[in-house]
Residue, then its C-alpha position, 0 to 999 in steps of 0.5 A: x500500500x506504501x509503495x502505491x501511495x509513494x508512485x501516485x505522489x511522484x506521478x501527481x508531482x510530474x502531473x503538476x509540473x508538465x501542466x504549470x510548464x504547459x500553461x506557462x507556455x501557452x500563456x507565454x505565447x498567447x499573451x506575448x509578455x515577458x513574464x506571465x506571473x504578472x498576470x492576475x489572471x493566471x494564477x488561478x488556473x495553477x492554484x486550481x491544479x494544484x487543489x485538483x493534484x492533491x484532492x486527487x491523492x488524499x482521495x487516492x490515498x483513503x479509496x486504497x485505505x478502505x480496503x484493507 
């Protein structure tokens, strides 16, 4: 069971960084500004993954807890 919790986190951890990189670029591009983390608009798009990748593990977490 820990060996299944330790992967969801480092496939959950690779997840959130391939989607920050992946929204970064497309801000990048799409805005054509220098640095995207001025935009006030941003910030929740990576708030909001961030919540959805660790909602994900702690649900991960109690769906391999109950059946034990």
């Amino acid at each position: 069971m820990e060996k299944k919790i330790k992967l969801m986190r480092f496939w959950l951890v690779g997840v959130f960084a391939i989607l920050f990189a992946g929204l970064f670029g497309f801000f990048y591009l799409w805005t054509g500004l220098d640095m995207p983390f001025t935009l006030k608009w941003v910030w929740p798009f990576w708030l909001i993954t961030a919540i959805l990748c660790v909602a994900a593990y702690y649900f991960y977490k109690w769906y391999i807890g109950r059946k034990k």
